[in-house]
N, C-alpha and C positions, 0 to 999 in steps of 0.2 A: 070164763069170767075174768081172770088174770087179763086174757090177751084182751080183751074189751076196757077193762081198765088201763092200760098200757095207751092203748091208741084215747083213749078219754084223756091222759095226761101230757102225751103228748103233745094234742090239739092244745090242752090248756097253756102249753109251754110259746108254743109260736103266738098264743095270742097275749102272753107274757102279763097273764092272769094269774098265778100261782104265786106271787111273790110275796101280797099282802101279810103280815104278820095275822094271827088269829088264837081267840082263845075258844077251844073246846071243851066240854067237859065243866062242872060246879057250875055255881050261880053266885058266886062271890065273888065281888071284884079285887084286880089286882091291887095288892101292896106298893105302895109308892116309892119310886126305886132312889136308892142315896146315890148318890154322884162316887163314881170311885176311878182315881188314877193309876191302872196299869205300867207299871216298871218292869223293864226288862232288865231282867239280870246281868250288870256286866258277865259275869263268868258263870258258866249256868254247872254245880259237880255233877261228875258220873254219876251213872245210877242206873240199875236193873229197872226196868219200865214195869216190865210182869212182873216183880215179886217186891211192889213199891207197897202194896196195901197192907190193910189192918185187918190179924186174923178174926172171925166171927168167934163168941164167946157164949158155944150152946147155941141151938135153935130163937129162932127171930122172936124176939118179944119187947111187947111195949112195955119199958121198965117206968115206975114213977119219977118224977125230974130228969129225962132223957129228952133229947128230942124228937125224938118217936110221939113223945108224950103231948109235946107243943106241937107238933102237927097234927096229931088222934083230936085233940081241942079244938082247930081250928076248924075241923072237920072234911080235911082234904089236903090231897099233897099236892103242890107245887110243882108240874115239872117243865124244863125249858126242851124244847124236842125241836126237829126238823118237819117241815110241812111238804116240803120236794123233791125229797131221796125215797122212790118208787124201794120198794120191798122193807125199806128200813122205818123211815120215817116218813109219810103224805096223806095228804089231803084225800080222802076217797071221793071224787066228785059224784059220785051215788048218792053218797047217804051222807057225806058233809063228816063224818068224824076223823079225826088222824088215828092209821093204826099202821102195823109194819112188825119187823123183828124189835128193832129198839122200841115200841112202843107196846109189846109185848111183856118185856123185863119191868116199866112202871107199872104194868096193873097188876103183876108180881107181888113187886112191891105196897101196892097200895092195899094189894087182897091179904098182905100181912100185917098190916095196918090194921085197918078197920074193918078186916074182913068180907070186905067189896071190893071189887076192881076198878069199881068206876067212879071210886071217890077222887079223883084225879081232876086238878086244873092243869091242862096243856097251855103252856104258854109257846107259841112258834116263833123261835127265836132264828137268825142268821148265826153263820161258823162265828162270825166275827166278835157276836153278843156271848158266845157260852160262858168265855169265863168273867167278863164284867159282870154277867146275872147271877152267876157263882156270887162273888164277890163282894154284889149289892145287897145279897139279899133277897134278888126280886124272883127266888127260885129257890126249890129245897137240893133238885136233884136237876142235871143235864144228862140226855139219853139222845146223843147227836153225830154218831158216827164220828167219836170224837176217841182219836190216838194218844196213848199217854208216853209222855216225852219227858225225858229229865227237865228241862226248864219250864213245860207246865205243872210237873209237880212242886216248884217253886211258889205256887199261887194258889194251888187248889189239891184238894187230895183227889182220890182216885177210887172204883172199887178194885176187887180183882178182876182180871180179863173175861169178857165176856164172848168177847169174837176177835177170830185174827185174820185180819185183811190185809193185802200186798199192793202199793203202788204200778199202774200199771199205763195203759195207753188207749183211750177213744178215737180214732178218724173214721172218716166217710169211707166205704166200702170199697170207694175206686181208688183210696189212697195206695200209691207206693211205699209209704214210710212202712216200715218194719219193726222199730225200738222210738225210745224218746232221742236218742242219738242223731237218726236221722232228720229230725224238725230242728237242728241246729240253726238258730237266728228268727224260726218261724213263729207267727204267734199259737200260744198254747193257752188253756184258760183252765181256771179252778178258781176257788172262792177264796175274799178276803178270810187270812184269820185261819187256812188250812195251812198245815206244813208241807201241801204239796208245791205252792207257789217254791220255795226254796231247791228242792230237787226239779222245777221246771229251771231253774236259773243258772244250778248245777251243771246242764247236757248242755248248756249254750242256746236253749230256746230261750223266746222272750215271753215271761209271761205276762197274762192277760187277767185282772182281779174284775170278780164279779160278788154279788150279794148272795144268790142261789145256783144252785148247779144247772137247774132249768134254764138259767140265764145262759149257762156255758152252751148246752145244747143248741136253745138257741141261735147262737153265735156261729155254731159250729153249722148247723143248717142253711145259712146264712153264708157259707164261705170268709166269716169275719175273722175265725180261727181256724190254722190247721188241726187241731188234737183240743182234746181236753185230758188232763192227767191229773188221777187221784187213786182214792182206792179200787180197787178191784170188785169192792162191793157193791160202791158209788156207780161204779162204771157199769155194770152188769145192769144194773136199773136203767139206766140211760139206756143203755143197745135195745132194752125189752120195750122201751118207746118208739124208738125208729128203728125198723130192720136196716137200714139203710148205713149202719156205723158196724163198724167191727171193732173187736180189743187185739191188738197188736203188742208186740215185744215181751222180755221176761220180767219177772216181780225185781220190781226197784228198789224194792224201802219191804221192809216188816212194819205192821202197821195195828198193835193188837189193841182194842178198844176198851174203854174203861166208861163207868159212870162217874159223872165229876160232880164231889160233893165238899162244899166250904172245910177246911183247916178245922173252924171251928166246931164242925160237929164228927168229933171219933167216934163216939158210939153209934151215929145214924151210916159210918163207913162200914162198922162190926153188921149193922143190922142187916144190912145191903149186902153184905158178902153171905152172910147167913142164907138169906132168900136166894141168892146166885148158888148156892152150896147145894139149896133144896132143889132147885133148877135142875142142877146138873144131873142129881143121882136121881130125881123121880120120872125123869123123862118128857119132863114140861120141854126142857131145853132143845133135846132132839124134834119134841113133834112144831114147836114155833119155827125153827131152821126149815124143816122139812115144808110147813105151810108157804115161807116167805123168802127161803131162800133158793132150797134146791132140796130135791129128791135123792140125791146122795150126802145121806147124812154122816160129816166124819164127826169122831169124839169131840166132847169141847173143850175149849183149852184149859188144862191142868191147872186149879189154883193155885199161885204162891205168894205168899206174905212176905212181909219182912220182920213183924213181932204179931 
């Protein structure tokens, strides 16, 4: 089934159909999103990435005047997801609905909510959009293979770590390259809005910004790129599209994943670490890995807080 899906999403990729945004999931339309201006921090402080979040306070519950509370009303959560990261985040061209590891952790979340899993609006957002949909509004929660960095916790909070992925290396099977070292000058691609672009620019490749990583693909199929470079998680879904790519070199970056949830709501961070808490100890967590990532299940990453 996997491998059938795989060559399904791939074909989707060359035909460079998988890009369209889409919402899955509710019957209520989206929230009209407010215009928000993105500022980068001149000086971005240090900062522990893993142990940026807020401890959960007791098991998950809808407190009255929380926001747990404005979304149980509303009758569904909000989330901003990926439609083209095979195992994580995509489109099942079967049956049409988005599902994956990260999309696993929202119906978590939503089945501690309202006690269903499927009260979820997916909204299919680009890297580029996560944290402006944070920001605007036009989303409660982002579940986007998305790495927590000291300067994005400048903008958006975070939950605790849910998975930890390693920057790594995509080429064609007959490629020579060995590391990201050796594509010195060559083009290398990854999406607008990833912090992979910056360690592509680091080894002396040039990078290449695209919308979706299927675009990278692609490209890559296409001879337009030599490499695509991101995560190691990102990249594993790719290869299971085309046999035809292998992952090369050693882990570049630590790269461990958060859910990113607006500044302004801490106790919907508390709530969300709560359900990641239940996750971990009842074995949800292992058997979602084991479904969409790999059959060698290691621990999951240890949570830590900072209050």
């Amino acid at each position: 089934m996997k491998r059938t899906l795989a060559f399904l999403l791939a074909a989707c990729a060359l035909l460079a159909g998988c890009g369209a945004p889409v919402i899955a999931k509710g019957s209520a339309q989206e929230p009209a999103a407010k215009a928000v201006a993105i500022t980068k921090p001149d000086a971005t402080p240090a900062c522990n990435p893993k142990a940026s979040s807020l401890a959960p306070q007791g098991p998950p519950r809808v407190t009255s005047g929380s926001y747990m509370a404005t979304i149980k009303a509303r009758g569904y959560l909000i989330a901003g997801v990926d439609q083209s990261t095979y195992h994580f985040g995509f489109l099942n061209p079967l049956d049409k609905q988005i599902e994956g590891f990260d999309i696993d952790m929202i119906h978590a979340i939503a089945k501690a909510i309202f006690g269903n899993p499927d009260a979820v609006e997916f909204k299919a957002i680009t890297d580029a959009e996560r944290i402006p949909d944070i920001l605007n509004g036009s989303v409660d929660i982002v579940a986007h293979t998305m790495t927590i960095t000291c300067m994005r916790l400048q903008q958006v909070d975070f939950s605790s770590v849910y998975f930890d992925a390693a920057q790594r290396v995509l080429v064609q099977d007959d490629s020579t390259a060995t590391s990201l070292a050796d594509l010195k000058g060559q083009k290398v691609c990854a999406t607008a809005g990833s912090d992979s672009l910056t360690v592509i620019k680091q080894y002396g490749a040039i990078p290449v910004s695209v919308a979706y990583w299927t675009d990278c693909l692609v490209q890559l199929q296409q001879d337009q790129v030599a490499a695509i470079s991101t995560d190691d998680a990102i990249l594993a879904g790719l290869a299971a599209q085309d046999p035809f790519t292998k992952l090369i070199g050693p882990r570049l970056t630590d790269e461990p994943y958060g859910l990113a949830i607006s500044k302004q709501h801490p106790d919907f961070v508390r709530f969300v670490n709560a359900v990641l808490a239940q996750l971990r100890s009842d074995g949800q967590w292992a058997a979602s890995y084991k479904h969409w990532v790999g059959t060698s299940v290691p621990a999951p990453p240890a949570a830590q807080y900072a209050s």
